[in-house]
C-alpha positions in Angstrom: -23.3 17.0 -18.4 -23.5 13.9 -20.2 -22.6 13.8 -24.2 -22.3 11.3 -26.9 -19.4 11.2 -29.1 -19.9 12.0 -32.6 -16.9 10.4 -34.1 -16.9 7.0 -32.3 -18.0 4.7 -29.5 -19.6 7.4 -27.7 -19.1 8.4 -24.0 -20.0 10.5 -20.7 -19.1 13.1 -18.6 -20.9 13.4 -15.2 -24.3 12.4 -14.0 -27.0 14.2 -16.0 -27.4 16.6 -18.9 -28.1 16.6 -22.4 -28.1 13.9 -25.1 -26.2 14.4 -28.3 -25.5 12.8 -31.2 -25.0 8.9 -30.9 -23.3 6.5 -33.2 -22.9 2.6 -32.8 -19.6 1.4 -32.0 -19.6 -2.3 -32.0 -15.3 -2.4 -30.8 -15.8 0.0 -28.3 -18.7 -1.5 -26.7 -16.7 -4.5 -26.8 -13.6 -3.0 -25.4 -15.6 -1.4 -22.3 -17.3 -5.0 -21.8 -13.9 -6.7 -21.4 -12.6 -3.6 -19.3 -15.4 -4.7 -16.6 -15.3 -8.1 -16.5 -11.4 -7.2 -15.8 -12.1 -4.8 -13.0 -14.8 -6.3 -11.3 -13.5 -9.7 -11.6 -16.4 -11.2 -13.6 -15.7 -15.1 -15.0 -15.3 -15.4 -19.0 -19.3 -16.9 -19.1 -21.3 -13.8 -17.6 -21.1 -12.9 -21.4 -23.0 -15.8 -22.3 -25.5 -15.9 -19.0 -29.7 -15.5 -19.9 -29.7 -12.0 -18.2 -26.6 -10.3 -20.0 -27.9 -11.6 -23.2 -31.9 -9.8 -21.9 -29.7 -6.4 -20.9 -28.3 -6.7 -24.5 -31.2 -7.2 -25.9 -33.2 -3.9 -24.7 -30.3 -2.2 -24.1 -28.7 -2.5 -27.9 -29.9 -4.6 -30.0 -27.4 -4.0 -32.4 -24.7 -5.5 -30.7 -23.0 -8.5 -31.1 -22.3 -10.6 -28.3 -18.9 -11.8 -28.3 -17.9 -15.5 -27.5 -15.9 -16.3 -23.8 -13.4 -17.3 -25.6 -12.8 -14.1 -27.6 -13.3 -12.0 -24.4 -10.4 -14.1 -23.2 -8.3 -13.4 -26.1 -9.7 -9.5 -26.3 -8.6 -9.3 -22.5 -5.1 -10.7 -22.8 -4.7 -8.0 -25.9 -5.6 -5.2 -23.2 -2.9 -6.8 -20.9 -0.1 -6.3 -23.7 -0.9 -2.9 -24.9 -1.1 -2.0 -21.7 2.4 -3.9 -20.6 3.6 -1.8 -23.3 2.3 1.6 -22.5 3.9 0.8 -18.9 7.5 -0.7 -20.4 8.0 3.0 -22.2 7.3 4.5 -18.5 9.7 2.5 -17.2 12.1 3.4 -20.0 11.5 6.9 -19.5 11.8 6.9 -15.7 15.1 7.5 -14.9 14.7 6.8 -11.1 15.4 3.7 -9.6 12.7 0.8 -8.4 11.6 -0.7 -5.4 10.1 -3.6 -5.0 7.5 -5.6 -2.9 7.2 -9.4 -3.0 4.0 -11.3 -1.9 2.9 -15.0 -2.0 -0.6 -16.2 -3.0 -2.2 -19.7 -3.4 -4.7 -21.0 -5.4 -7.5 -23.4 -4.4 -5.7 -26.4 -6.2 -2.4 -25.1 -4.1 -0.4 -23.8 -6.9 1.8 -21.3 -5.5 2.1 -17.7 -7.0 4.7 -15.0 -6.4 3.3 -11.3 -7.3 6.0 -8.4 -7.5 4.9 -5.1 -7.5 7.4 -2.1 -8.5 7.2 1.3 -6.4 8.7 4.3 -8.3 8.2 8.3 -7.6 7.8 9.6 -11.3 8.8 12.8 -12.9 6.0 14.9 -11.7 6.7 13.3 -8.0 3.8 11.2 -8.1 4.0 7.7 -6.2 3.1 5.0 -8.4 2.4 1.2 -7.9 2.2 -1.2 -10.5 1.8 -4.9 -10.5 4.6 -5.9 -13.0 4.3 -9.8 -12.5 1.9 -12.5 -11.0 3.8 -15.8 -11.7 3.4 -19.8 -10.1 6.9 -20.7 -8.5 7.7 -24.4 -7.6 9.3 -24.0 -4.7 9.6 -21.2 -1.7 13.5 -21.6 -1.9 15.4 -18.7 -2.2 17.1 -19.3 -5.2 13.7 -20.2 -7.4 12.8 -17.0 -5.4 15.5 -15.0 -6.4 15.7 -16.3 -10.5 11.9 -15.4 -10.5 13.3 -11.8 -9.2 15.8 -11.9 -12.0 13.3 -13.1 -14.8 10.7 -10.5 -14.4 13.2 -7.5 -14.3 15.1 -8.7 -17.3 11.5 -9.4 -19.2 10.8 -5.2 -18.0 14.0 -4.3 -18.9 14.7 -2.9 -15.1 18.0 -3.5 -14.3 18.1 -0.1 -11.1 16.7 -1.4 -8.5 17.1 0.0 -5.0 15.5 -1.8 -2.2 13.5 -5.4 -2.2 10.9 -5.5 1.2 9.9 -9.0 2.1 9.0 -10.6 4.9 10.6 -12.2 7.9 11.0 -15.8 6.0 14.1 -17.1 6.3 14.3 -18.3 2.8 13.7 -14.9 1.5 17.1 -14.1 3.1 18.9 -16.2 1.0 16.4 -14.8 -2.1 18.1 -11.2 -1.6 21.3 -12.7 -0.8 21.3 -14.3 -4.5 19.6 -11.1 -6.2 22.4 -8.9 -4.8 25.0 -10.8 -6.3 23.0 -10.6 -9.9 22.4 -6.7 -9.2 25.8 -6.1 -8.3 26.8 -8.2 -11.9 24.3 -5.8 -13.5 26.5 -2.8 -12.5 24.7 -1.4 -9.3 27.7 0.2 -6.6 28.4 -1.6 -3.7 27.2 1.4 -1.1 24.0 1.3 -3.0 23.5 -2.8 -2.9 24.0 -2.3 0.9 20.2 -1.4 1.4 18.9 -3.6 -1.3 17.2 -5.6 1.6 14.0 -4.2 3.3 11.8 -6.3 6.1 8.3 -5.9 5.9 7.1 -3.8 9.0 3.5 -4.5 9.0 4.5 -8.4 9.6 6.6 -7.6 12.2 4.2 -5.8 13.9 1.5 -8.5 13.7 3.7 -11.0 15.1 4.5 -8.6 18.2 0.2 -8.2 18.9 0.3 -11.7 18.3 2.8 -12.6 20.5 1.5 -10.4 23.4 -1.9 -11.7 23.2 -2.0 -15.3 23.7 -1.0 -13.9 27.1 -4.5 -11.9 27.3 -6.4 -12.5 30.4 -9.6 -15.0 30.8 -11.5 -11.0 30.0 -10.9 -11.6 26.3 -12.6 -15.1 25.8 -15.8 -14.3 28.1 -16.5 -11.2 25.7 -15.9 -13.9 22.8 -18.5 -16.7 24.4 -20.9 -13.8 25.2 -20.7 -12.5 21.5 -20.9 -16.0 20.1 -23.7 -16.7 22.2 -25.7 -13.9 21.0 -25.1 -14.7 17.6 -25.7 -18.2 17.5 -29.2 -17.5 17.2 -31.4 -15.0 15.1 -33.7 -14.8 18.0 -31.5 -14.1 20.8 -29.5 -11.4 18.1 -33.4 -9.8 17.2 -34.0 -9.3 21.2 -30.3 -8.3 21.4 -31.5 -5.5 18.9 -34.3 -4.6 20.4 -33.3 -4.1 23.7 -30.5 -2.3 22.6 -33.1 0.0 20.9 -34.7 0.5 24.0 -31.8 1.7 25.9 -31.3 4.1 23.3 -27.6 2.2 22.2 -26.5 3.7 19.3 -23.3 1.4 17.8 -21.9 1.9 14.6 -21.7 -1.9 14.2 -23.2 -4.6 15.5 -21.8 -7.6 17.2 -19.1 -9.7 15.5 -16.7 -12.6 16.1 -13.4 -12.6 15.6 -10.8 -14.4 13.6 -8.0 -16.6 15.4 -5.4 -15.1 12.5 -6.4 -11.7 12.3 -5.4 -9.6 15.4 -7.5 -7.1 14.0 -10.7 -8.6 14.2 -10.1 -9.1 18.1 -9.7 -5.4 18.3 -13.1 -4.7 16.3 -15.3 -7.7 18.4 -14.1 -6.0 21.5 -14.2 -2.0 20.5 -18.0 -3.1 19.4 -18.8 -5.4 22.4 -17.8 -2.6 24.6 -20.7 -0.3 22.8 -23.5 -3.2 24.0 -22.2 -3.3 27.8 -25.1 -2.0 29.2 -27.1 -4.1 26.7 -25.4 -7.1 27.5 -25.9 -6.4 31.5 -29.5 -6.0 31.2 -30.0 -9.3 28.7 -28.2 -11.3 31.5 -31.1 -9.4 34.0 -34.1 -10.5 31.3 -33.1 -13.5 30.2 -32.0 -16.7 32.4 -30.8 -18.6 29.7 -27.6 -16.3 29.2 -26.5 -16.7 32.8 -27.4 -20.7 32.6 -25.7 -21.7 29.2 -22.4 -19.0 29.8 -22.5 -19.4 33.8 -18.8 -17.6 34.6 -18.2 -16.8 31.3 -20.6 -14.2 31.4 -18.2 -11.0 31.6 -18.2 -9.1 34.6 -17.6 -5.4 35.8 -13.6 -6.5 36.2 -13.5 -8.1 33.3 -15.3 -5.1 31.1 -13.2 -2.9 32.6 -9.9 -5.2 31.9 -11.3 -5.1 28.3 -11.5 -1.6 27.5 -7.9 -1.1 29.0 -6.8 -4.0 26.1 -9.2 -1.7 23.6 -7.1 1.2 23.9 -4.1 -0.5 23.6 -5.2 -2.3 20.6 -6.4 0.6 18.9 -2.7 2.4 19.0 -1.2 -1.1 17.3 -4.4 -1.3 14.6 -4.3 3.0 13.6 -0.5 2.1 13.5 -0.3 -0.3 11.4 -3.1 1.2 8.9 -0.3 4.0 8.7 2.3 2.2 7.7 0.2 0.0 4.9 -0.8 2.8 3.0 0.2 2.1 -0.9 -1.0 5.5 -2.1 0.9 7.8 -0.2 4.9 7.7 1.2 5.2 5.2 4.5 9.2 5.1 4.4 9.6 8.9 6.3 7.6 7.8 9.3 8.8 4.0 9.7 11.4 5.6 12.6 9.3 7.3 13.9 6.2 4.8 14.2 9.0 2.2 15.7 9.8 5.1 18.7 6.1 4.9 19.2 5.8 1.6 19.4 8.8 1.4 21.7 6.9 3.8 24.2 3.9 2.2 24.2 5.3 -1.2 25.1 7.5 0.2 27.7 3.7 2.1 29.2 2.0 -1.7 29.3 4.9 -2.9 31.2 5.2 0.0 33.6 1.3 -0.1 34.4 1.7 -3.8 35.4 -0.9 -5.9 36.4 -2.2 -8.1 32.6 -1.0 -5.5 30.8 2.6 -6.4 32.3 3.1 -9.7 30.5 1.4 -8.6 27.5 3.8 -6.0 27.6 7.2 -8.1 27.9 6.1 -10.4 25.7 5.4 -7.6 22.9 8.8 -6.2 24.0 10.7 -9.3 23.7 9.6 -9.5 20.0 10.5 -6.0 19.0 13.4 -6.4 20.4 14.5 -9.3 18.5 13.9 -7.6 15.3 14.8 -3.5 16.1 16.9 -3.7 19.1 19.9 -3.9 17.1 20.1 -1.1 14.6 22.9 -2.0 13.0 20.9 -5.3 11.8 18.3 -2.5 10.5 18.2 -1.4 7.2 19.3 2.6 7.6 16.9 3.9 4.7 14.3 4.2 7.5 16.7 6.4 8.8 17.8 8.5 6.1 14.0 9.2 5.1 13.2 10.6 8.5 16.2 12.9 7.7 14.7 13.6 4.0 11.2 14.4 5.8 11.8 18.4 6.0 9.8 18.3 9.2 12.2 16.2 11.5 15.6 16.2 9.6 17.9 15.4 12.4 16.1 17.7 15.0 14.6 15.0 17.2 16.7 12.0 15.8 20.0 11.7 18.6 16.7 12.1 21.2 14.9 9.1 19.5 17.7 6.5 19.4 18.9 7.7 23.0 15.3 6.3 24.0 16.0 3.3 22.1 19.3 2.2 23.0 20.9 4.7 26.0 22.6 7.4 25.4 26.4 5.8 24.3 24.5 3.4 21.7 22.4 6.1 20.7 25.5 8.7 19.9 27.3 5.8 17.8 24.7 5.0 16.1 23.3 8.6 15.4 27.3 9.0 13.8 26.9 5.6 12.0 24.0 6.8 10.2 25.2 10.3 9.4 28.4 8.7 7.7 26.6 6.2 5.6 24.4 9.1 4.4 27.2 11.0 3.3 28.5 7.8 1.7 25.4 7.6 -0.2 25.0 10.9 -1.2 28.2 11.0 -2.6 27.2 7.6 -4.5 24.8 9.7 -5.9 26.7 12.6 -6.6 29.4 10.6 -8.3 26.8 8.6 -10.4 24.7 11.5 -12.0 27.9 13.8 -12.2 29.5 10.7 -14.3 26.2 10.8 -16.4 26.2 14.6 -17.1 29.6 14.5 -18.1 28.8 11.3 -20.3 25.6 12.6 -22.1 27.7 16.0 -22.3 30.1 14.4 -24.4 28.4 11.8 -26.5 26.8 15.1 -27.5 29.8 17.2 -28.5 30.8 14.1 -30.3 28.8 13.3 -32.4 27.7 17.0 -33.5 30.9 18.3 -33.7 33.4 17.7 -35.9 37.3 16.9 -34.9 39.4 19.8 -34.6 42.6 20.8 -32.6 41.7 22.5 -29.4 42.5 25.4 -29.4 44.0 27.7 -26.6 42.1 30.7 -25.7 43.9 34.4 -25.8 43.0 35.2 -22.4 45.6 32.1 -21.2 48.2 32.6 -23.4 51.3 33.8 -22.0 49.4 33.6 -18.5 50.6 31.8 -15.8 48.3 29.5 -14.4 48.9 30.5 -10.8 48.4 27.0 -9.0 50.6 28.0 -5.8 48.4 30.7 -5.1 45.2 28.6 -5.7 45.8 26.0 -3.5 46.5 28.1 -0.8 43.3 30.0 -1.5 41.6 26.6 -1.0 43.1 26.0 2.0 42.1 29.1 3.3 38.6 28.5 2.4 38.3 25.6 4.0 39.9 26.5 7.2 37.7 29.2 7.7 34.4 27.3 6.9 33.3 29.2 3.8 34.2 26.3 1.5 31.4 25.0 -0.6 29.1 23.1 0.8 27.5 19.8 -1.1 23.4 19.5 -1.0 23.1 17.4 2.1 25.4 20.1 4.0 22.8 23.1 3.1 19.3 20.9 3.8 20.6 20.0 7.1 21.5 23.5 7.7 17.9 25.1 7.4 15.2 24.9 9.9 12.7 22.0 9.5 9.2 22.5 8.2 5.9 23.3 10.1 4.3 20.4 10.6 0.6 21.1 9.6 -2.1 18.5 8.3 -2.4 19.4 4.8 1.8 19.3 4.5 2.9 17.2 0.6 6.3 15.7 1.2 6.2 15.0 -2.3 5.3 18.8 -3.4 8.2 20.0 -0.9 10.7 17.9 -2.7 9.2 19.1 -6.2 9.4 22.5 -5.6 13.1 22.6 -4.1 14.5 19.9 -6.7 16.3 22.4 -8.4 17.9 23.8 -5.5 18.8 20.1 -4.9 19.3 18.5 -8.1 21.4 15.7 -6.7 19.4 15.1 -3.4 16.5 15.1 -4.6 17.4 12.2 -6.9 17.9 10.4 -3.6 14.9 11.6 -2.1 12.9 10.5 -4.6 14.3 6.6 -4.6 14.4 6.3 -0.4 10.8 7.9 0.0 9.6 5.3 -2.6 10.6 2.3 -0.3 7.7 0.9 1.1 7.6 -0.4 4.1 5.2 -3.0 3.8 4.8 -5.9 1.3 1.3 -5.8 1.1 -2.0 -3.0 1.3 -3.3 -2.2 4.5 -6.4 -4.8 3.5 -4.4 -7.6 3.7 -1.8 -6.4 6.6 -4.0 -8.2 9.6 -3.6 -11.9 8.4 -1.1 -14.6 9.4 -2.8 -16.8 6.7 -2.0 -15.5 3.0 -3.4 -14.7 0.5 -5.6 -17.0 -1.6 -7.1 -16.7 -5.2 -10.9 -17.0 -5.7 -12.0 -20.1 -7.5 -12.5 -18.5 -10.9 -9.1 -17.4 -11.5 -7.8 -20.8 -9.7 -9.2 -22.5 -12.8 -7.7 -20.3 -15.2 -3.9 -20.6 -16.9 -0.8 -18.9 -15.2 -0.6 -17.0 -18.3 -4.2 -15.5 -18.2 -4.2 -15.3 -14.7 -1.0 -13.0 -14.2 -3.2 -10.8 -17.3 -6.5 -10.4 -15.2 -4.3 -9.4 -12.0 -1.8 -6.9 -13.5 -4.0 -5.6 -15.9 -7.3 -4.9 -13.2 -4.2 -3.2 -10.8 -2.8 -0.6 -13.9 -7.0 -0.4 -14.7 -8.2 0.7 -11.8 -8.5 4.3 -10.0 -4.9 5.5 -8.2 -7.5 5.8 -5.0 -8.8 2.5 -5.3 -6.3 -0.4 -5.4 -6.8 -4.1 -5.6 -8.8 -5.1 -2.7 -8.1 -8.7 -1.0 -10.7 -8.7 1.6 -14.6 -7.9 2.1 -15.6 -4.6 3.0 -17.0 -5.6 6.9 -19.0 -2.5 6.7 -21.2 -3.5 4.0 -21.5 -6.9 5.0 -23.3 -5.3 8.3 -25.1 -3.3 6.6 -26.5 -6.6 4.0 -27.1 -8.4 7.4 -29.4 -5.3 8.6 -31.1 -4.8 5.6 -32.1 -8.9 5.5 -33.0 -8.6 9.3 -35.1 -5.9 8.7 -36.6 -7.2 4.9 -35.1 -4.3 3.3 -33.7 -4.3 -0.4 -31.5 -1.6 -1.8 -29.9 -2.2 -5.5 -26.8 -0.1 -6.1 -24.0 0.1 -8.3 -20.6 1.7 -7.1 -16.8 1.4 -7.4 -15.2 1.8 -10.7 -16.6 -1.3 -12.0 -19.6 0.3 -12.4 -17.7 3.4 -13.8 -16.6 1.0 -16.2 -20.3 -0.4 -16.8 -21.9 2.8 -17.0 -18.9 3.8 -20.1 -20.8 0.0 -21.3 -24.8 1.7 -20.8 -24.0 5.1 -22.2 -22.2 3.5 -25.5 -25.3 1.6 -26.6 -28.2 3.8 -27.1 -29.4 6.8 -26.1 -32.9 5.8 -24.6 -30.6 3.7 -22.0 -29.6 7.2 -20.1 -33.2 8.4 -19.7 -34.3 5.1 -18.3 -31.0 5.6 -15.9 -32.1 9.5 -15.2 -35.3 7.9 -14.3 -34.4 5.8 -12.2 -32.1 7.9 -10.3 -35.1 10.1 -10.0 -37.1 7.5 -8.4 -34.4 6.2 -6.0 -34.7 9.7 -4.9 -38.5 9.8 -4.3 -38.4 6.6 -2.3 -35.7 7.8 -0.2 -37.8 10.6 0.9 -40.7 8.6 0.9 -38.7 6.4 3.7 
C-alpha cells in the first residue's frame, strides 16, 4: 500500500495502493537526495547536471536545489550522527570486537587502510560495520599498528579479541606492536594469545595460484580459442548462431579470464566447456579457426584434461565463497573447510598424471601455512567445538588425517587445555564483574552499618572438617559440579539439517550457559577472511574509483563508512562488477535491445526521493510499471 505522511516529508510502503494526504518537506527531500548520492556513489555535481535539474523541475517544482558544496557538508552531517548512533552501540555492547584490516589505493596512489569491526550483538545478530577508512604513509607495521591504536581510542574500543590480516610480513610486526598496547590497555594474557588471525581466503588463493602455473598446455588453447572468438563481433555473432542451431543452451557466454583472478580461469573454462560441441563444429565450418590457432585449437585430450581441472576448480571457488561470507558466521567451519581442502589435494596427487604436480605444488603451500598447528591460531579450533553439530565428535579423526595419529592426539590435548584456559579466563572475568557491579550497588544504596551475625549461626559450629571431607568425596566419586564447558561437551551434538541457526542455538541456551556463551559469542564473531567474498579472487587490491580519488581523506572515509552502516544487512559494499549483468548489457546491445531499470537500494533510496515530492509522481510510476508489464507480454 503506498501512503503519504501527514505530519512530514512523506513516505511509502510497498509497491502500489492508495494516495493520501501529501505535504512538502523541503529537509527531507534533501536528506533522501544526499542518502542516494551516498549509497549509489553519485559525485557532488549530479545535483547540478541539466537532467536532475528537468526531473526536479516536473517532478516538484517546489524544491530547492541544493548547491555541491552543501550536499558535501549535508553528507558529512549524516556521517556524524550516524558515527554517533553507532559509538552508543558500541558503548552498550558489552562483547568484545574483532577486527578486519584491508588496504586500498587511490588513482593518485595514496594509500588507505579500512578497518572494519565484527561484533555478535545482544539479540545474537552478526554485525559489520566500517569504523575507519584512513590514508597511511607507510605499510610498516608500526604506522600499521598506531593507525590500529588511533581508531579504537577515537571509538572508545578498548576489548578487542582477534585482528585477521593477511599473510604480509609487516603485518606481523603490526599485531606484534598492538598486542603490547592491548595488553597495556588491561586485556589478560591467555586472551592476547589469539589476538592474531591470518586471512584464510588469501591463503587459499595463493595455494590455486601456486598449483596452476603448473596447468597443462589444455588451459591456454581453451584461452586462444576464447580470445579468438571474441576478437571479433563477427566471428562471436556466428559463434551465436551456430550455437543456436545446435540447440546450446549456456548460462553465459564466452569470456576471458584475468591473469590475477583465479576465479575468472575457473568461469572461462566452466563456460567454454558448455560451447564444446559449438567450438568443434566452428573449427568444421570455418577454415580460418584451424589456420590462425593451428595446434592451439583444443582437442578431445585437451577438453577432456579441462573438465578434470573444472571440477577441481569448482571445489576451491564454492570453498572459498564459503568462507568470505560477511553476513553469516565463517569462524565454526574454518577447520573443517581446511580438512577438506587437505583431502582434495591429497585426491589430485593420488590420481597423478597433470593433476599430480598441480597437486604437490597446492600441497606444498598448505603445508607451509597449516601443517604446523601449533603456528595456527586455535580459535578455529575452539569454534568447531562451539558449533553444536561437531563439538569434539569428529575432531581427534580430523587432526589424525592431518598430522598422524601421535601429532594428532597431542595436539587434540593441546587444544582442549587451552580451551579450558580460556574458559576459565572468561569465567574469572565476568564472575569479577558480577561481584564488582554487585557491590558498587550495595554501596552506594546502602548505608554503613555493622554486619550483623545471623541467629541461625550463632553458637553454631561451622563444621569445616566435615565439609572438606564432603568435597573430597564429591569429587572422588565424579558428582562434583561441573563448569559450563564440562556439561556442553557432555550432550549429544545437534542434527545437522539445512535450515540449522548457530546463532539461534546459542540464543536460546545462553542462559543455561551464561558464561560460555559469552565466549561463543566473541570466537564465532572472528572472521576468517579480511575482505567480502567479491573481492576474495584478486591478487591485485583494491582501488578507489576516480571520484572519490579526488575527494579529501576526511570526506572520503565519510562516503565509505557512512554508504556501509546505510546500506541493507543483505547487501554490503560491493568492489567488483556484477559479471552477470555485464552479459546480459552485452546481449541486449548484440541483439538492439533496451531495457531501463532501477534496482538495489539506491533506488530504494530514490524511490523515498520520488514518493516525497508530489503525489502525481506515483501515478506516472504506477503507469509505467503498468506498461513495462504490457510490453513484456507483448515480447
Amino acid at each position: 500500500m503506498t501512503t503519504f505522511d501527514t505530519q512530514g516529508g512523506g513516505g511509502f510502503e510497498g509497491d502500489v495502493g492508495e494516495l493520501g494526504t501529501w505535504v512538502f518537506n523541503q529537509e527531507a527531500i534533501r536528506r533522501a537526495l544526499c542518502e542516494m548520492i551516498i549509497i549509489d556513489e553519485l559525485p557532488f555535481r549530479f545535483v547540478e547536471g541539466q537532467g536532475f535539474k528537468r526531473f526536479i523541475l516536473v517532478a516538484c517544482p517546489r524544491f530547492c536545489i541544493p548547491s555541491r558544496w552543501t550536499i558535501s557538508r549535508d553528507i558529512y552531517q549524516i556521517y556524524l550522527d550516524e558515527r554517533l548512533n553507532l559509538k552508543k552501540l558500541f558503548k552498550l555492547n558489552t562483547q568484545r570486537v574483532s577486527l578486519t584490516t584491508d588496504t586500498w589505493t587511490s588513482v593518485q596512489r595514496i594509500n588507505y587502510m579500512c578497518i572494519t569491526a565484527h561484533f555478535i550483538d545482544d539479540q545474537w545478530k552478526l554485525n559489520k560495520k566500517i569504523i575507519s577508512f584512513v590514508p597511511i604513509s607507510s605499510h610498516k607495521g608500526e604506522h600499521i599498528a598506531k593507525a590500529l591504536e588511533s581508531c579504537l581510542i577515537h571509538w572508545g574500543i578498548r576489548d578487542v579479541f582477534s585482528v585477521t590480516v593477511d599473510n604480509a610480513s609487516f603485518n606481523d610486526t603490526a599485531i606484534s606492536f598492538f598486542k603490547s598496547k592491548l595488553l597495556s590497555w588491561g586485556a589478560t594474557t591467555v586472551r592476547s594469545k589469539y589476538i592474531h588471525m591470518r586471512c584464510k581466503a588469501h591463503i587459499l588463493n595463493l595455494v590455486v595460484q601456486d598449483g596452476l602455473r603448473f596447468a597443462d598446455s589444455s588451459v591456454k588453447k581453451v584461452r586462444d580459442s576464447v580470445r579468438w572468438m571474441r576478437n571479433s563481433p563477427a566471428r562471436l555473432k556466428k559463434f551465436r548462431d551456430l550455437a543456436e542451431l545446435l540447440g546450446v543452451e549456456a548460462k553465459s557466454s564466452l569470456q576471458l579470464d584475468v591473469p590475477t583472478r583465479w576465479n575468472n580461469t575457473y568461469m572461462m573454462l566452466s563456460t567454454a566447456i558448455q560451447y564444446k560441441a559449438v567450438f568443434d563444429a566452428y573449427s568444421l565450418n570455418e577454415p580460418s579457426f584451424v589456420a590462425d590457432l593451428g595446434d592451439s585449437v583444443p582437442s578431445f585430450l585437451d577438453w577432456t584434461s579441462v573438465e578434470c581441472l573444472v571440477v577441481l576448480l569448482k571445489g576451491f571457488y564454492e570453498m572459498t565463497i564459503r568462507i568470505s561470507g560477511s553476513l553469516y558466521v565463517t569462524s565454526n567451519s574454518f577447520f573443517s573447510e581446511i580438512s577438506d581442502l587437505s583431502c582434495m589435494l591429497s585426491s589430485m596427487i593420488v590420481a597423478g598424471s597433470a593433476t599430480e604436480v598441480m597437486g604437490s605444488q597446492m600441497k606444498s603451500k598448505f603445508e607451509k601455512y597449516w601443517g604446523d598447528p601449533e603456528k595456527m591460531n586455535s580459535l578455529i579450533f575452539f569454534a568447531n567445538i562451539l558449533d553444536p553439530r561437531d563439538k569434539l565428535e569428529y575432531m581427534p579423526y580430523q587432526f589424525e588425517e592431518l598430522y598422524g595419529k601421535e601429532n594428532g592426539k597431542k595436539c587434540l590435548e593441546n587444544v582442549q587445555a587451552a580451551m579450558v584456559e580460556l574458559f576459565g579466563d572468561y569465567a574469572a572475568t565476568y564472575s569479577v564483574n558480577v561481584q564488582q557491579s554487585s557491590s558498587d550497588s550495595s554501596s552506594g544504596s546502602q548505608p554503613d552499618v555493622p554486619p550483623v551475625q545471623s541467629h541461625a549461626t550463632i553458637g553454631r559450629p561451622q563444621n569445616m572438617l566435615k565439609n572438606k571431607l564432603k568435597r573430597q568425596k564429591l569429587e572422588a566419586s565424579g558428582s562434583y559440579k561441573e563448569t559450563e564447558l564440562q556439561v556442553y561437551l557432555s550432550e549429544k551434538i545437534v542434527e545437522d539439517t539445512p535450515d540449522f541457526d548457530i546463532l539461534r542455538w546459542w540464543k536460546l541456551n545462553s542462559e543455561r550457559f551464561p558464561t560460555l556463551s559469552k565466549m561463543a559469542r566473541d570466537i564465532l564473531a572472528v572472521p576468517i577472511s579480511t575482505v567480502a567474498s567479491e573481492s576474495t579472487f584478486s591478487t591485485s587490491g583494491s582501488v578507489l574509483d576516480a571520484f572519490r580519488s579526488s575527494l579529501t581523506p576526511k570526506i572520503v572515509e565519510a562516503l565509505v563508512c557512512a554508504q556501509d552502516w546505510m546500506r541493507l544487512p543483505n547487501q554490503p559494499v560491493k568492489v567488483e562488477e556484477n559479471i552477470d549483468d555485464v552479459e546480459k548489457l552485452e546481449q541486449d546491445l548484440a541483439t538492439g535491445v533496451s531495457r531501463f531499470g532501477t534496482t538495489g537500494s539506491g533506488a530504494a533510496a530514490f524511490t523515498d526521493l520520488a514518493m516525497m515530492m508530489l503525489p502525481p509522481l506515483s501515478e506516472m510510476v504506477l503507469g509505467w510499471k503498468i506498461k513495462k508489464a504490457e510490453l513484456l507480454k507483448a515480447e
